[in-house]
DRENTOR-119668 format. One line per 8 residues: number of its first residue (from 1); their letters; for each residue x, y, z of C-alpha. Coordinates in steps of 0.25 Angstrom, whole numbers, plus 2048, in hexadecimal, padded with zeros to 3 digits. Each point is the difference from the previous one (the first is absolute). Layout:
NUM = a = X:Y:Z; ... .
//
This chain:
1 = xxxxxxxx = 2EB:1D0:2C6; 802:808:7F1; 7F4:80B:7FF; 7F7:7FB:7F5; 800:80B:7F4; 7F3:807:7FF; 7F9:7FA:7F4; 7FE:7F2:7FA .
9 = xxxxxxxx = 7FF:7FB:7F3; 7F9:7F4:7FD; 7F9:7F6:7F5; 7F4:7FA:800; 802:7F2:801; 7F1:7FD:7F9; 7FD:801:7F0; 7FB:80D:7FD .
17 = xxxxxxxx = 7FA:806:7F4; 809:803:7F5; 803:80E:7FF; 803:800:80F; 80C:803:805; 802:7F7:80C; 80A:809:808; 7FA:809:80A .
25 = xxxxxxxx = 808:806:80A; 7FB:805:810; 803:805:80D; 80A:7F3:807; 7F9:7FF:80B; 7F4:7FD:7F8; 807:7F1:7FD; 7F9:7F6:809 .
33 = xxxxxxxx = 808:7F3:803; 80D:806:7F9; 80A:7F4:805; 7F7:7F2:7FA; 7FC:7FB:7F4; 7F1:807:803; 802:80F:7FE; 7F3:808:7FF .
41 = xxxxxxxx = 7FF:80F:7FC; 7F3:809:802; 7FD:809:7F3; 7F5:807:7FB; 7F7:7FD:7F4; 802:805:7F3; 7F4:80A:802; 804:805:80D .
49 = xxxxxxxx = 80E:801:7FB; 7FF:811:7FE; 7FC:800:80D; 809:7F9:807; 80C:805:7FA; 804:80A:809; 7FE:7F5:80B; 80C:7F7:7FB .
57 = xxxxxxxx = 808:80B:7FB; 801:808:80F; 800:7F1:806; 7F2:801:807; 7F9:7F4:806; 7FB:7F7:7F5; 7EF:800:801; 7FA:7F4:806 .
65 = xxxxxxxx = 7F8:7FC:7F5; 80B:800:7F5; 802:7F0:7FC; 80D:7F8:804; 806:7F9:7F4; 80D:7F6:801; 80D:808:7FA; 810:7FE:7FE .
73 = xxxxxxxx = 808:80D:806; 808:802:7F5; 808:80D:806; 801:809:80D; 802:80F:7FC; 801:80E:808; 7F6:808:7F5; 7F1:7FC:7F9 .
81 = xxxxxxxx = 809:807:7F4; 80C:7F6:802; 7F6:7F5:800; 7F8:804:7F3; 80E:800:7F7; 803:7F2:806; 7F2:7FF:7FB; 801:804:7F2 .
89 = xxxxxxxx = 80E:7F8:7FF; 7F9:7F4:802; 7F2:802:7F9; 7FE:80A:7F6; 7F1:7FF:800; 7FB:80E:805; 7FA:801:80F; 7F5:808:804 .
97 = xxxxxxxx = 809:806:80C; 808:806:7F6; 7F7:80B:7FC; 7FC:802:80F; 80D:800:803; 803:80B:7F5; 7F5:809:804; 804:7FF:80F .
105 = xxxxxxxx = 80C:806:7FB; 7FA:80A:7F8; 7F8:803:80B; 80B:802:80B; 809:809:7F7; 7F5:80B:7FD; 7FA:7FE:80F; 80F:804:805 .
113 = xxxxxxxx = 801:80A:7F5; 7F1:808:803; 807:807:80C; 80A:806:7F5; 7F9:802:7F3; 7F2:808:7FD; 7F3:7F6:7FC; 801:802:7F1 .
121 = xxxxxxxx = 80D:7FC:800; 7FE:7F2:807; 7F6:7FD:7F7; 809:803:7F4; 80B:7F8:806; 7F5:7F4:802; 7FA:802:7F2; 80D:7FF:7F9 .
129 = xxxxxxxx = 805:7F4:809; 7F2:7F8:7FD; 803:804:7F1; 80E:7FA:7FF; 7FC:7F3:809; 7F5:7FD:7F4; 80D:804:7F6; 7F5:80D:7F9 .
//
């Protein structure tokens, strides 16, 4: 048996509002009925997405509550990163996870750089990152 890759993209399959992007992209073993015509993947709600994030990302347990919608895998890949440029490819309509994803990464660089750098200079570094994401 081939090792599935870590995260799945898919598509909603239902209309969604215009705006939305239909992409979204989780942990594979998320994906219920992945071999038929009938695939279902939990996802959180719009308002609970901030929260959650960190839940899909490190490929946590999906919450009980979270609604199943009917989706179309669109592409297997080995990184939530991999999986958002396939995302971007396809749909240029801006996601949510993009700017949690951005600040995830903001916020692991100047965790692995506290041990090294004095306080002031962390925040200098997070200030003038924050700055250049706005395009000040």
């Amino acid at each position: 048996m081939i090792p599935t890759k870590k995260f799945t993209v898919f598509k909603y399959t239902e209309v969604l509002e215009p705006g939305q992007n239909p992409y979204k992209i989780v942990p594979s073993f998320w994906i219920k009925n992945k071999n038929s015509n009938n695939v279902m993947v939990p996802y959180p709600p719009e308002e609970e997405l901030e929260q959650a994030f960190d839940r899909i990302f490190n490929c946590q347990l999906p919450l009980t509550n979270w609604e199943e919608k009917h989706v179309i895998i669109e592409r297997e890949v080995d990184t939530y990163q991999a999986g958002m440029l396939y995302v971007k490819r396809q749909n240029t309509v801006p996601l949510d996870e993009e700017t949690l994803l951005v600040w995830k990464q903001i916020r692991l660089d100047c965790v692995e750089k506290i041990g090294t750098l004095y306080p002031i200079a962390v925040i200098r570094q997070l200030w003038t990152r924050f700055l250049n994401l706005v395009g000040i």
